[in-house]
C-alpha positions as CSV (number, residue, x, y, z in Angstrom):
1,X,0.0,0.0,0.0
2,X,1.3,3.5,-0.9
3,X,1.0,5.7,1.2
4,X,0.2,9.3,1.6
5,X,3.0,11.6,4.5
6,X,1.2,14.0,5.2
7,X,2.9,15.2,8.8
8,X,5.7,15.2,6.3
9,X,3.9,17.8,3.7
10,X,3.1,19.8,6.5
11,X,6.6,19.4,7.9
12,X,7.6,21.1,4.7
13,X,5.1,23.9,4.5
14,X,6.0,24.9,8.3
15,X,9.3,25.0,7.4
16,X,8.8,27.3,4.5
17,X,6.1,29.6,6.8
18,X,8.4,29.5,9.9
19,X,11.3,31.1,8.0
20,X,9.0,33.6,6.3
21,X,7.7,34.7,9.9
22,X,10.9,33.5,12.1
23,X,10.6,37.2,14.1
24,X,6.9,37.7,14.3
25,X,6.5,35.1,17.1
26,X,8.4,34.0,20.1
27,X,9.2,29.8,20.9
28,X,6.3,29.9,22.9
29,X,3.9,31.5,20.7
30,X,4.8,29.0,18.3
31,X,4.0,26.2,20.5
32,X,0.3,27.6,20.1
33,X,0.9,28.5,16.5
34,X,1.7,24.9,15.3
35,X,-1.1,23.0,16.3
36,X,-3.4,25.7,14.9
37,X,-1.2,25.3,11.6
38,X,-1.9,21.7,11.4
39,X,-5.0,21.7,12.2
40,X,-5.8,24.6,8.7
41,X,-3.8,22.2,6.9
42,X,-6.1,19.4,7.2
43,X,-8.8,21.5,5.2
44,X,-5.9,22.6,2.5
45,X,-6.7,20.7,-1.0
46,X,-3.2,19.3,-2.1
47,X,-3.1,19.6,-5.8
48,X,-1.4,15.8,-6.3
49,X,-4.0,14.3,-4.8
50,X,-7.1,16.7,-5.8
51,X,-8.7,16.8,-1.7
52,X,-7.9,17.9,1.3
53,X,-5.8,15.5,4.2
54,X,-9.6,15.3,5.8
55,X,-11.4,14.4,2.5
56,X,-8.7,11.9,1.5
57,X,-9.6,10.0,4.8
58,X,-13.4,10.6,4.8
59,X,-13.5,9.1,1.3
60,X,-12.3,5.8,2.4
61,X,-14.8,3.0,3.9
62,X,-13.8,1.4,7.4
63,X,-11.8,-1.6,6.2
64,X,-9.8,1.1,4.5
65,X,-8.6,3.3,7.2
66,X,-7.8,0.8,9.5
67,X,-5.7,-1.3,6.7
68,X,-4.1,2.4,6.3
69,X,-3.4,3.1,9.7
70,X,-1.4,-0.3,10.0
71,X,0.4,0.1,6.7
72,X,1.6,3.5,8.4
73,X,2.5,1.5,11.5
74,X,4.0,-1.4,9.5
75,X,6.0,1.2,7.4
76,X,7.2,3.3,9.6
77,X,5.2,6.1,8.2
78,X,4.2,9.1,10.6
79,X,0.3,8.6,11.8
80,X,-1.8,12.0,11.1
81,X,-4.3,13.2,13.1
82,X,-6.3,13.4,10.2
83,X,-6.5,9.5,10.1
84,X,-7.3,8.7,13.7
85,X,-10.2,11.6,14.4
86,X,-11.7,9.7,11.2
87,X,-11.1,6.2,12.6
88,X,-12.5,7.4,16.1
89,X,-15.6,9.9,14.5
90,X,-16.7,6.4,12.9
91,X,-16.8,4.8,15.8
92,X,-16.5,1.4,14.2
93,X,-14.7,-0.7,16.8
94,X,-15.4,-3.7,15.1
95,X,-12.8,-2.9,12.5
96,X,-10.3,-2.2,14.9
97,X,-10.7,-5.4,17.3
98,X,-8.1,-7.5,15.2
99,X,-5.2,-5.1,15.6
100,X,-5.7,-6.5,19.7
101,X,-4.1,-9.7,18.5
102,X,-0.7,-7.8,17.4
103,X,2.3,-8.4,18.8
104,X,3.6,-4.9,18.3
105,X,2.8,-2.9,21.3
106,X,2.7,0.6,18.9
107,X,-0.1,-1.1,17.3
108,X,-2.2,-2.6,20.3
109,X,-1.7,0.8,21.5
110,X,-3.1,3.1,18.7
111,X,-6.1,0.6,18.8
112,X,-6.5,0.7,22.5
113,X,-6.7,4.5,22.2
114,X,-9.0,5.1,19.4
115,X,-11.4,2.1,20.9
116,X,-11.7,3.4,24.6
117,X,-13.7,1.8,26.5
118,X,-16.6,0.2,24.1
119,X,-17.1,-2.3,25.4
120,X,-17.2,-4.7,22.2
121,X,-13.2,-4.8,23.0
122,X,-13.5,-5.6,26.6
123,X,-12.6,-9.5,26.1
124,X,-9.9,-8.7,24.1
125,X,-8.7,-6.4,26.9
126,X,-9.0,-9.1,29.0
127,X,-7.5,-11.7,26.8
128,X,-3.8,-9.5,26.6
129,X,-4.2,-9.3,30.5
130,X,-4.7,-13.2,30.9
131,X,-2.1,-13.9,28.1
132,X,0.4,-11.5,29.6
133,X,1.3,-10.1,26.6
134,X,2.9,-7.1,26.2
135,X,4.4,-4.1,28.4
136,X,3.3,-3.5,31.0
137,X,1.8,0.0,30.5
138,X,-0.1,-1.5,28.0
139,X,-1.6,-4.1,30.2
140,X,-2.1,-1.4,33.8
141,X,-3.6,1.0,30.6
142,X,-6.4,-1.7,30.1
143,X,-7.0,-2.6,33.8
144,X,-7.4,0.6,34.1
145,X,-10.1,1.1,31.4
146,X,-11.8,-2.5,32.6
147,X,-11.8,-1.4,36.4
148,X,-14.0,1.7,35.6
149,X,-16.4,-0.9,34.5
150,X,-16.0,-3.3,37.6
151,X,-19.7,-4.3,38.1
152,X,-20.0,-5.1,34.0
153,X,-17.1,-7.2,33.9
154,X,-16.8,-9.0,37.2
155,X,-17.7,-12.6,36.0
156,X,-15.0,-13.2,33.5
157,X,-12.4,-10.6,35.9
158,X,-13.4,-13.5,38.2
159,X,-12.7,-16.8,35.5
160,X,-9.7,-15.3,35.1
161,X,-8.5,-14.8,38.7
162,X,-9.6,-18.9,39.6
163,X,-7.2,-19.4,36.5
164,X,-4.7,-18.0,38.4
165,X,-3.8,-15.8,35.6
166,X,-2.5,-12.3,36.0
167,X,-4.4,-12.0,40.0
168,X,-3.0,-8.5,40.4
169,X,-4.8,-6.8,37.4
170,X,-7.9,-9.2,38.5
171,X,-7.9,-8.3,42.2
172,X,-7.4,-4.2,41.4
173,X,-10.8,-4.7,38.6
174,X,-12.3,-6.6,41.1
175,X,-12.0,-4.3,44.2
176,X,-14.2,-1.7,42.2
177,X,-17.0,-3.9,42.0
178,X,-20.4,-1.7,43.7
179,X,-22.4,-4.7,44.1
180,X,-21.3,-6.2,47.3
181,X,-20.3,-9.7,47.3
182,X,-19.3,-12.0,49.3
183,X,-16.9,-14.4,47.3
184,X,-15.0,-10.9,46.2
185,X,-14.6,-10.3,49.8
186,X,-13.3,-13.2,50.7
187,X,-10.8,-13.1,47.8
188,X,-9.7,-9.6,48.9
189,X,-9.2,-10.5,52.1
190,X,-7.9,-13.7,52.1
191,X,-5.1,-11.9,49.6
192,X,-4.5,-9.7,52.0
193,X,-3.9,-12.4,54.7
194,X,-1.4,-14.2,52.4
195,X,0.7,-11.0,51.4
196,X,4.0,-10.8,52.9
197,X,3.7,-7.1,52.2
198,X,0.3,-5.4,52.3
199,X,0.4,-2.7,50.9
200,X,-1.2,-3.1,47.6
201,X,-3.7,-5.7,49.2
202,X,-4.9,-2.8,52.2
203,X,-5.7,-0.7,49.1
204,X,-8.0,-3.0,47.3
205,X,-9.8,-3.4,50.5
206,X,-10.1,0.6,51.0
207,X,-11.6,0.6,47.3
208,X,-13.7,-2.2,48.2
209,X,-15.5,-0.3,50.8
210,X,-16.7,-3.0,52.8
211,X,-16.2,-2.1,56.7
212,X,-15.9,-6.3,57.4
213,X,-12.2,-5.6,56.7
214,X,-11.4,-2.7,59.3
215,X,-10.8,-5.5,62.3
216,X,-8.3,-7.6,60.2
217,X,-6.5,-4.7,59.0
218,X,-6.4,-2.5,62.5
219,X,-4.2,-5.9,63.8
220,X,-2.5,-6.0,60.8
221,X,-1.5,-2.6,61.2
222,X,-0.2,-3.2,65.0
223,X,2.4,-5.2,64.1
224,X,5.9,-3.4,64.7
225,X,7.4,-5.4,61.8
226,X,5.8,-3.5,59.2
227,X,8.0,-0.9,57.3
228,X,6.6,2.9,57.1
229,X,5.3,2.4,53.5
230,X,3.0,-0.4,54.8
231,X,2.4,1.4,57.6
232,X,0.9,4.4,55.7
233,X,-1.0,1.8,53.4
234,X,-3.1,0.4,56.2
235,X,-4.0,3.7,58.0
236,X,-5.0,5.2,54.6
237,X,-7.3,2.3,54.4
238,X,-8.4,1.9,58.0
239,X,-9.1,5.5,57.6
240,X,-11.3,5.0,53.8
241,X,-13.3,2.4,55.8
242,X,-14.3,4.8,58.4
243,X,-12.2,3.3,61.5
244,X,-8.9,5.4,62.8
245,X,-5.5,4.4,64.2
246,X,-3.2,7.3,65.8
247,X,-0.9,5.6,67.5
248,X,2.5,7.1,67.6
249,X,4.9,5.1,65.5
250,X,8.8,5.3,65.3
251,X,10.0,4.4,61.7
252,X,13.5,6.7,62.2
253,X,15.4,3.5,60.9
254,X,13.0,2.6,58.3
255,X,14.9,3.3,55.0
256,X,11.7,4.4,53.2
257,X,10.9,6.8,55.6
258,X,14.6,8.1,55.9
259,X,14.6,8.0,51.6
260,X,11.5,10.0,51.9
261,X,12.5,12.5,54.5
262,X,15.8,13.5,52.7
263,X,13.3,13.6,49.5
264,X,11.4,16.0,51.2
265,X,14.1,18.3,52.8
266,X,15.7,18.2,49.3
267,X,12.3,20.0,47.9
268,X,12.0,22.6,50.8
269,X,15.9,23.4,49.9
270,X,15.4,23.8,46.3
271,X,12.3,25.6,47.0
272,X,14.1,28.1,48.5
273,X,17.0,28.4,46.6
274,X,14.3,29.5,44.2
């Protein structure tokens, strides 16, 4: 497929304009100036191809664009804007879904991006998550998108987890269920008791919400083993559950808390050498 540059084209006109106007604006106006630029561009007709960059796109059916898009990504071949807001004004996710099943992360992640959260690409989400495929942003991107829509997706979040396949993302979609329930309970808590560290597991209580968990984590929380980070974990969500702990702790040989406090004074220095 041949393809059409046009962040190139425009590369070249803003060039040409930029040297033509170098003293009428400063670098920062230009950092407004550019995107309006590009965005004029995509209603200027280029002779060679007898359309504007948004007419070339609008002209082409579904299949095309997203066959497009991937030959850019394929090829190496800058992506313009022009392309995606068509893709994503369509709104057909259905055209998009296959590009889940790539192995290139640049690709999952321009589909990911112009698919959202429609839920037609939920089990592909889910099916990168289980698989463990790909980087990791990729993967806390889509938990992040599937825990917004806890309640919708909590039967497969929950197939997955007795598989024993990726339990973190499954635990952190889980813990924003609404509905209250009591096998997600016990899987929250029961995590919890089998954590060496609890810090992540006293959050997905908190976000749980359910006030069942304040006992188990106000005795979790007295033990003077627990490092400062831990600590801070468990009376954030004590505290989210409606209980309170304000017993005085000393952590002054904790290396967190010591990294943190030089952290701090570092800040309140440079805030004043400013």
């Amino acid at each position: 497929m041949k393809l059409i540059d046009f962040d190139g084209l425009f590369d070249e006109k803003l060039a040409q304009y930029m040297s033509e106007n170098k003293n009428k604006h400063t670098e920062k106006q230009w950092e407004d100036v550019i995107p309006k630029l590009y965005k004029k561009f995509g209603d200027t007709r280029i002779p060679k191809i007898g359309c504007t960059p948004k007419e070339y796109y609008a002209r082409m059916s579904d299949a095309e664009l997203v066959a497009t898009l991937s030959a850019h990504l394929e090829q190496d071949v800058p992506v313009p804007e022009f392309l995606c807001n068509e893709i994503e004004n369509r709104g057909e996710v259905e055209t998009l879904l296959p590009m889940l099943n790539s192995e290139d992360t640049q690709t999952v992640s321009y589909a990911i991006n112009l698919i959202g959260e429609d839920a037609r690409a939920f089990d592909g989400y889910f099916a990168i998550l289980a698989d463990n495929r790909l980087d990791e942003d990729i993967r806390s991107d889509l938990a992040d998108i599937l825990r917004l829509h806890a309640d919708e997706v909590k039967a497969r979040a929950l197939s997955i987890y007795r598989d024993g396949k990726a339990k973190t993302y499954m635990l952190e979609i889980l813990s924003r269920v609404c509905v209250p329930s009591d096998e997600i309970y016990e899987i929250l808590l029961n995590e919890f008791h089998a954590a060496d560290d609890s810090s992540v597991y006293a959050g997905y209580l908190a976000a749980y919400g359910d006030e069942r968990a304040l006992p188990t984590l106000l005795r979790r929380i007295e033990d003077r083993s627990i490092g400062f980070v831990e600590f801070q974990e468990l009376k954030y969500a004590i505290e989210a559950l409606g209980g309170e702990y304000n017993e005085p702790r000393d952590f002054s040989n904790d290396k967190d808390y010591l990294a943190i406090e030089v952290a701090s004074a570092k800040t309140e220095t440079d805030g004043l050498k400013s």
